[in-house]
C-alpha positions in Angstrom: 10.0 196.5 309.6 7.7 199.0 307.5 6.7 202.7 308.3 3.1 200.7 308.8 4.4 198.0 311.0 6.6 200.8 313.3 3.2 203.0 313.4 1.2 199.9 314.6 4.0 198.9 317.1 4.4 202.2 318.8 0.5 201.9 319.6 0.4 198.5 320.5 3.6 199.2 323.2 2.2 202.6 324.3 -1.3 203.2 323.7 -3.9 205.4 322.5 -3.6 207.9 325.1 -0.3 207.8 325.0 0.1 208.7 321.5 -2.1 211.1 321.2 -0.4 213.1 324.0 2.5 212.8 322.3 1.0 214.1 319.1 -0.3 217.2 320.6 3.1 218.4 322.2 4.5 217.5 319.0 2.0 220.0 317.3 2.7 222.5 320.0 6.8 222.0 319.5 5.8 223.0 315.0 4.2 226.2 316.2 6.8 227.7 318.6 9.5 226.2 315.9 7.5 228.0 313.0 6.7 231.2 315.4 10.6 231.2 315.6 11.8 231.0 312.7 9.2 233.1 311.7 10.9 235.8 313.7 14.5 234.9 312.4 15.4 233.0 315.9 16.8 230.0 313.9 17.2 228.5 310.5 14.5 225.7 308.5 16.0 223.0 310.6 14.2 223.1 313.3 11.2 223.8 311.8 11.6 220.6 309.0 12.6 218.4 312.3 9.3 219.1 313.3 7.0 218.8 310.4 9.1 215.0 310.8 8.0 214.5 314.1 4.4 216.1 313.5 4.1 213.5 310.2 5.2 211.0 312.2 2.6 211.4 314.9 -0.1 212.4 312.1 0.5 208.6 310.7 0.3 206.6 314.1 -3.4 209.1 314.6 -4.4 207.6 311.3 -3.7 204.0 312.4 -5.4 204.6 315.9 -8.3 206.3 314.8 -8.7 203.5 311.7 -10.5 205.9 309.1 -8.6 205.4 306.4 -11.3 205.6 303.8 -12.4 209.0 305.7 -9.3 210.2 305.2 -8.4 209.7 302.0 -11.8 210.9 300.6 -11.4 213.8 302.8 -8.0 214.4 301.8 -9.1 214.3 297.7 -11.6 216.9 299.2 -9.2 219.0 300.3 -6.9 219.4 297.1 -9.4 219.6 294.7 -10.9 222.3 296.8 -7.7 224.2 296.8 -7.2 223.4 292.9 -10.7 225.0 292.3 -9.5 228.1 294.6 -6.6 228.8 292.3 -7.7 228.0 289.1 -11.4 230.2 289.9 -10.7 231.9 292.7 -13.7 230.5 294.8 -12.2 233.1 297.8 -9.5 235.5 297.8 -8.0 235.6 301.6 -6.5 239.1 300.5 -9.7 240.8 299.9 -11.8 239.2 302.3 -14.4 238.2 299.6 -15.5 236.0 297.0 -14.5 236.3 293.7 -17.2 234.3 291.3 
């Protein structure tokens, strides 16, 4: 079975709701793993089992919210945003301000 086949069949068995749930204490579980580690609690491990488990959930979201063009063209957004940050410095987080 593919990664696209396993997303639709988790949906199809458990639903919408479901999922989405699932997705949200997944999201909680990255913070308190990241806040942890953060704080020298634990090692990456924890942390990169749940950016798995996040991505995993972030993939059946995609499929149940069916947006796919939306998403991509929001994701090509996103990047070439960033690239315009760091190549011109459209904001510098650091100083608070824009720089151009």
């Amino acid at each position: 079975m593919k990664d696209e086949e396993i997303y639709n069949a988790s949906v199809n068995q458990w639903g919408d709701d479901f999922n989405i749930t699932v997705a949200i204490g997944e999201l909680a579980e990255l913070i308190t793993a990241i806040t942890d580690w953060q704080r020298g609690r634990h090692d990456i491990k924890p942390v990169m089992e749940e950016i798995v488990d996040v991505q995993l959930m972030l993939n059946q979201l995609r499929n149940i919210l069916d947006a796919e063009p939306m998403y991509k063209a929001l994701w090509r957004y996103k990047v070439d945003r960033l690239k315009q940050r760091l190549e011109g410095g459209i904001f510098d987080p650091k100083k608070g301000k824009r720089l151009k």
